[in-house]
C-alpha positions as CSV (number, residue, x, y, z in Angstrom):
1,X,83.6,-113.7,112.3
2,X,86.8,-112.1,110.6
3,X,88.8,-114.2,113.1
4,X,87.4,-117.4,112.4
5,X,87.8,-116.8,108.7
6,X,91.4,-116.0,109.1
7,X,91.5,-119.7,111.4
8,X,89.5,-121.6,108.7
9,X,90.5,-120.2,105.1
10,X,93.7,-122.1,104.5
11,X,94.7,-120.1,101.1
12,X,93.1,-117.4,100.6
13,X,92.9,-114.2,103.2
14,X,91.1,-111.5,101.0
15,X,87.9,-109.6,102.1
16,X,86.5,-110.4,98.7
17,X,86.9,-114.3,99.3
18,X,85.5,-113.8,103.1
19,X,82.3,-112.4,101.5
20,X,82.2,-115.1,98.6
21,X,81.6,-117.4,101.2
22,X,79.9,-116.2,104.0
23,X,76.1,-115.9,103.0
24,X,74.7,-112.2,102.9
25,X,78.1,-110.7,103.7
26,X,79.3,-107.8,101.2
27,X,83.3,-107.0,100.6
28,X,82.3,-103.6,101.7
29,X,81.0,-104.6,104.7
30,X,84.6,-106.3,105.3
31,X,86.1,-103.7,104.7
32,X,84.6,-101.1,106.5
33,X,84.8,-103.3,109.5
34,X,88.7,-102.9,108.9
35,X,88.5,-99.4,108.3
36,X,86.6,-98.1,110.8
37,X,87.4,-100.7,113.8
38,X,90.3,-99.7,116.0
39,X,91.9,-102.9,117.3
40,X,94.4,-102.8,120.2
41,X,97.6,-104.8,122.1
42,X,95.2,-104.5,125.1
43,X,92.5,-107.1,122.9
44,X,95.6,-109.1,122.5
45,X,96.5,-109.1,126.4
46,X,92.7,-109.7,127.9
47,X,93.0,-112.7,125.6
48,X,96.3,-114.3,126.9
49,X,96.4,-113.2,130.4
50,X,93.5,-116.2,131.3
51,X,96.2,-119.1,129.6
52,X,99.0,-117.2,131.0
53,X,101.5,-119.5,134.4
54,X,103.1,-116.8,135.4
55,X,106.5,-117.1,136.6
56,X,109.4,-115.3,138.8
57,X,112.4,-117.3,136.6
58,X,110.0,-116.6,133.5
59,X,111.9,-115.0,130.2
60,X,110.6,-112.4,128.2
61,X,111.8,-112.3,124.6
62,X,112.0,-109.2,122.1
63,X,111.9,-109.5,118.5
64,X,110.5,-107.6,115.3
65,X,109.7,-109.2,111.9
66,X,108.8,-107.4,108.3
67,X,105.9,-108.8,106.8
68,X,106.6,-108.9,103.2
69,X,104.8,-106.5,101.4
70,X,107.3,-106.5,98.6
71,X,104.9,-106.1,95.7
72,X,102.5,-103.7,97.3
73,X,102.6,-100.0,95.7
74,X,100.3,-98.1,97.4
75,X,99.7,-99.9,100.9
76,X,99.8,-97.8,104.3
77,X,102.5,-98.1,107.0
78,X,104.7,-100.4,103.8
79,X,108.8,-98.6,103.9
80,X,112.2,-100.4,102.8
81,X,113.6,-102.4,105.9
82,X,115.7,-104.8,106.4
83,X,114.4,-108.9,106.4
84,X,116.6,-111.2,108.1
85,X,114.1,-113.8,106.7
86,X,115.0,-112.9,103.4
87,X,118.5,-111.6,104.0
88,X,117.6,-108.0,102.6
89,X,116.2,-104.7,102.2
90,X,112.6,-105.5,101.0
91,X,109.3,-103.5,101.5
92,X,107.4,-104.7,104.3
93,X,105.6,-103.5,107.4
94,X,107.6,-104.0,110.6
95,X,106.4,-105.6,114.2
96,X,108.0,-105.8,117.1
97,X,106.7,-108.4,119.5
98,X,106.9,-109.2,123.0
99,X,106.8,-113.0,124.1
100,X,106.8,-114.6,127.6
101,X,108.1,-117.8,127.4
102,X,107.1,-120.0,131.1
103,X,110.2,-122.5,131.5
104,X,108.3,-124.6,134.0
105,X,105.7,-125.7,131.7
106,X,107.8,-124.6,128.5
107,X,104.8,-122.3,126.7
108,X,105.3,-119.5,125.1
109,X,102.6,-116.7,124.4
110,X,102.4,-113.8,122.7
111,X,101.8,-110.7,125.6
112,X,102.1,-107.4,123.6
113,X,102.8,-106.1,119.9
114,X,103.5,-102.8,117.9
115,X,103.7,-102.0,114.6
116,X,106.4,-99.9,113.7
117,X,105.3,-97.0,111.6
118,X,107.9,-94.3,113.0
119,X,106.2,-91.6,110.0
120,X,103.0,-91.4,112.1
121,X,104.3,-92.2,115.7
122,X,107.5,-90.7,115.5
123,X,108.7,-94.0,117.4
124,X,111.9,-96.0,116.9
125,X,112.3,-100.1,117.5
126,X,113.8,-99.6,121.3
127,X,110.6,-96.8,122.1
128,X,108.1,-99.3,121.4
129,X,110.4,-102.1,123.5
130,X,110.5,-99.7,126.5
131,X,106.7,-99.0,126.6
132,X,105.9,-102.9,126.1
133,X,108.4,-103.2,129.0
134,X,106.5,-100.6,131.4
135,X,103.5,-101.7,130.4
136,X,104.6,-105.3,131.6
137,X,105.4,-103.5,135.2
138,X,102.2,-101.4,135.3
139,X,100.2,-105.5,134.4
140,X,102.7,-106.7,136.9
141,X,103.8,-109.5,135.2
142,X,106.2,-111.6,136.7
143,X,109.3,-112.4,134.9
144,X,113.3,-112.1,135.6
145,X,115.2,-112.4,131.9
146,X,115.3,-110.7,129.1
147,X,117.0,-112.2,125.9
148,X,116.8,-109.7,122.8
149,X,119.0,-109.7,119.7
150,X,121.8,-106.9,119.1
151,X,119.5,-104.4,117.5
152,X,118.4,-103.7,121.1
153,X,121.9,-104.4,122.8
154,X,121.7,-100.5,123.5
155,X,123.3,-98.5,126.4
156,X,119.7,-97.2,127.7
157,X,117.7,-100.3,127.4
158,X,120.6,-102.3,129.4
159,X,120.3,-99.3,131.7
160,X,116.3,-99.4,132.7
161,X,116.6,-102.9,133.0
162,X,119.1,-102.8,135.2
163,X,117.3,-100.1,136.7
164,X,114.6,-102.0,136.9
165,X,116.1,-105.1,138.9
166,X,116.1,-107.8,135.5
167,X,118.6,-109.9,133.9
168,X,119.2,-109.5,130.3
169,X,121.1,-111.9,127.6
170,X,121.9,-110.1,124.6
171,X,124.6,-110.5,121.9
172,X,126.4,-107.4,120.6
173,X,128.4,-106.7,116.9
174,X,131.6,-107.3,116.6
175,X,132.7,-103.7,116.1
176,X,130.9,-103.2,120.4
177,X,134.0,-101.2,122.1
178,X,134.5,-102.7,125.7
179,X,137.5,-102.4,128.4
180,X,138.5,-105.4,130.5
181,X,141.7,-104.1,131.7
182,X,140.1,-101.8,134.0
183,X,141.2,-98.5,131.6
184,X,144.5,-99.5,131.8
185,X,144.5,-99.9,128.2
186,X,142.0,-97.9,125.3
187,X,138.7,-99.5,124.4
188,X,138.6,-102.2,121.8
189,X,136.0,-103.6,119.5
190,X,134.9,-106.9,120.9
191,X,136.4,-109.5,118.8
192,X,139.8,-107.9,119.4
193,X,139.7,-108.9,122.5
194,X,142.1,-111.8,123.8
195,X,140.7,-114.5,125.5
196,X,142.5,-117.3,127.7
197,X,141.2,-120.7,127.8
198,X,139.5,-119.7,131.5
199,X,137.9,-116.5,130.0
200,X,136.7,-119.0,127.1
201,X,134.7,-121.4,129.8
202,X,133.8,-119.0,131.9
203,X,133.6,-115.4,130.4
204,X,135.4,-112.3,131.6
205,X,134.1,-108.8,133.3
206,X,134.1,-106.3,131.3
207,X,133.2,-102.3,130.9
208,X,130.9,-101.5,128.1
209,X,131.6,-98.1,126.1
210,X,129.7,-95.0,127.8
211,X,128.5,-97.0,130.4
212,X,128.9,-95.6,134.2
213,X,132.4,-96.4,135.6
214,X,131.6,-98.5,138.2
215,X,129.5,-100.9,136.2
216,X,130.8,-103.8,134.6
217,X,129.3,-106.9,132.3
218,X,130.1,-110.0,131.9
219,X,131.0,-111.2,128.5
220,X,131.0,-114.6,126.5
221,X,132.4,-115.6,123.4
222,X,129.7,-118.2,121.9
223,X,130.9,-120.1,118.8
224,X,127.6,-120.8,117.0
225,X,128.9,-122.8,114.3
226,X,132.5,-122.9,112.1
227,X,131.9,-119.5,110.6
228,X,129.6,-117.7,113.6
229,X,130.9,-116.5,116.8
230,X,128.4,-114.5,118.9
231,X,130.0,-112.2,121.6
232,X,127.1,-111.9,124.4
233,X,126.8,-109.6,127.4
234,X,124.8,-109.9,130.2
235,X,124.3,-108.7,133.5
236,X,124.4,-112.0,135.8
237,X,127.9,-111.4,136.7
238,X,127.7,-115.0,138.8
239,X,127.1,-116.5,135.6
240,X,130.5,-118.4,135.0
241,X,129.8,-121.1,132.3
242,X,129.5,-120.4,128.1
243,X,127.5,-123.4,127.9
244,X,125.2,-122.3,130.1
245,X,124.8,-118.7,128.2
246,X,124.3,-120.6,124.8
247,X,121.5,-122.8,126.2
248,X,119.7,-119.5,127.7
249,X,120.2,-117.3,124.4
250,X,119.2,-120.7,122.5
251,X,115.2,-119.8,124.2
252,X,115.3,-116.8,121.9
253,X,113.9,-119.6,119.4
254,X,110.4,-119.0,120.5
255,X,110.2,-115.9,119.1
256,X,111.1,-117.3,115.5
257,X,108.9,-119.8,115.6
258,X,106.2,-117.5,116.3
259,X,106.8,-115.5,113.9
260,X,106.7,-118.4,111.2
261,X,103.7,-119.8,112.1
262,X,101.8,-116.7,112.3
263,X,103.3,-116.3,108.7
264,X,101.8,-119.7,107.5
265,X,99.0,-120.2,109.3
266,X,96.9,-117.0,110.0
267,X,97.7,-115.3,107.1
268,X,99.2,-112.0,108.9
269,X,100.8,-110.2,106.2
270,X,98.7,-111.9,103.2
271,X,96.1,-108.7,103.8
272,X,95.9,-106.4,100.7
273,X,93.7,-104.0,102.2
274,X,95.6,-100.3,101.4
275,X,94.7,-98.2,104.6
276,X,96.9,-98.4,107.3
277,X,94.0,-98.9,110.1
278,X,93.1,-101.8,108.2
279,X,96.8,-103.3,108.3
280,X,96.5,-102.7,111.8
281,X,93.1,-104.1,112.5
282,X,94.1,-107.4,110.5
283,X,97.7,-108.0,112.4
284,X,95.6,-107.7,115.4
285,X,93.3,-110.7,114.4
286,X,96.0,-112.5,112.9
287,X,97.9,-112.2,116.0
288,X,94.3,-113.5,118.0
289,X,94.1,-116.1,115.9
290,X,97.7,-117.6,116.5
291,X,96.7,-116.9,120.3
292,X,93.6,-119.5,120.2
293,X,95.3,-122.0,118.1
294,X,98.2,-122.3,120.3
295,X,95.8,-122.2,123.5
296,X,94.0,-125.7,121.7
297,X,97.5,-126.7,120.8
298,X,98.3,-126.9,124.2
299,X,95.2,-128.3,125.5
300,X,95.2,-131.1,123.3
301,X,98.9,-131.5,122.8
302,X,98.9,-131.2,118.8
303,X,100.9,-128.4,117.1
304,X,99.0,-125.5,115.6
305,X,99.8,-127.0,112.0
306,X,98.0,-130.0,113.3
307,X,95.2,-128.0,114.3
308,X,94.8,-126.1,110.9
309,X,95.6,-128.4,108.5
310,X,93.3,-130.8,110.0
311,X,90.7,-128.8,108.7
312,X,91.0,-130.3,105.6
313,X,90.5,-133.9,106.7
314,X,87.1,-134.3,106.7
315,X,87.1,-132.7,103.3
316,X,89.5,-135.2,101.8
317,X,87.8,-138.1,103.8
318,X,84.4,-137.0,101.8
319,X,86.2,-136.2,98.6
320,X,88.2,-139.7,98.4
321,X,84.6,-141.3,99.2
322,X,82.3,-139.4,97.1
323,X,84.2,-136.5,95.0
324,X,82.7,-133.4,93.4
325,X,84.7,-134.0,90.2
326,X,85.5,-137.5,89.1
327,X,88.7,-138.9,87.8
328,X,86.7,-141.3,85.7
């Protein structure tokens, strides 16, 4: 029932408005559901796994988002992090999300999730990316790419997938120190690098800082836009064409939209309960809810905003025809 409030309420996500409208329910009954529930990523994967096409060329996308919590004062799990939805430090609670993204039918689904609360866990960002990604092997889920963006671009995450037998696109900063003379000259950031017009079409090998000797990259320098030039690394050394790297790092996209439309339509981080179980036990739904929408999106060929505000037709068709409140 929590879930198909958070799909129907279009406004308002509050336990006090659930029970104002759901005959015989209390608020405290909400909220001791929350409380004393324990929702898990394994809810989240019995869910998906029945939709899921699984592939051998599928891609497997990393990203975290901050739900905004800006204005909360006492709310579990809340700390200062950086937004890159709204370009700053603001007080939020942080998830980091795994998505497998099918390129022969082109869906995308949500597979695994963890909230990053590194005060009770202990966990960092790239901890929670490296048990998502064993707990992809131990499901046996078949995929072949990685794409992540630079916060992961990290020496042992590079290493276990290459361990591991996967590809991975991922950009690195500009400050990244990399050798591609072979050490006969010092390591350099990366955008001090020069490039020829070959090594601009095709990328150039390259040595990463502290990684083994005898393992090289391949690089690209990937001009986003006038004033953006991404360097990416990844470890298809055949891969010979720039183009080709922008169109694969351009799938990352998935993951964005995900995380606005769980944002605007399930009402993930409107929640104002305090305890952190009950953060938890509502990203969880939230996260379910965005799974069955986009399930009936793709049955049906709609988008999920489609979906849920269609919701509202019938009321307007009713209102327009025989309104509660008259004009005149």
């Amino acid at each position: 029932m929590y879930c198909q409030y958070l799909l129907s309420t279009q406004v308002n996500y509050t336990c006090t408005y659930f029970a104002d409208h759901l005959q015989g329910l209390s608020h405290d009954s909400v909220h001791r559901f929350l409380r004393d529930e324990k929702l898990t990523p394994r809810l989240l994967w019995e869910k998906v796994s029945p939709h899921l096409t699984q592939s051998s060329r599928a891609f497997v996308i990393f990203d975290d988002t901050v739900l905004d919590k800006r204005h909360s004062q006492a709310i579990g799990m809340v700390r200062r992090q950086y937004s890159g939805n709204a370009h700053g430090i603001i007080k939020g609670i942080g998830v980091v999300n795994c998505l497998y993204l099918d390129p022969i039918n082109q869906q995308f689904w949500l597979l695994d999730l963890r909230v990053f609360d590194p005060q009770t866990d202990g966990k960092t960002k790239l901890d929670h990316v490296l048990d998502m990604l064993r707990s992809l092997k131990a499901r046996q889920v078949l995929f072949q790419t990685v794409l992540m963006d630079s916060w992961y671009a990290t020496t042992d995450l590079m290493k276990y997938l290459m361990k591991e037998g996967k590809t991975f696109y991922c950009p690195i900063k500009s400050n990244r120190k990399v050798d591609d003379t072979s050490g006969q000259e010092p390591y350099k950031p990366v955008d001090e690098l020069p490039w020829s017009e070959q090594e601009v079409e095709q990328g150039k090998l390259v040595k990463l800082h502290k990684f083994p000797l005898d393992v090289k990259v391949k690089l690209f320098r990937v001009e986003v836009s006038t004033h953006r030039t991404d360097y990416i690394v990844t470890n298809d050394v055949a891969q010979n064409a720039t183009q080709a790297v922008k169109e694969t790092c351009g799938l990352r996209w998935c993951v964005e939209q995900l995380h606005r439309e769980e944002k605007q339509l399930t009402g993930i981080e409107r929640s104002q309960c305090r305890l952190a179980r009950a953060q938890r036990n509502h990203i969880l739904a939230a996260t379910l809810v965005w799974t069955r929408l986009k399930s009936l999106a793709y049955a049906y060929e709609l988008t999920i905003y489609q979906l849920k505000k269609g919701l509202l037709d019938q009321y307007m068709n009713q209102q327009l025809v025989n309104p509660a409140i008259c004009y005149a």
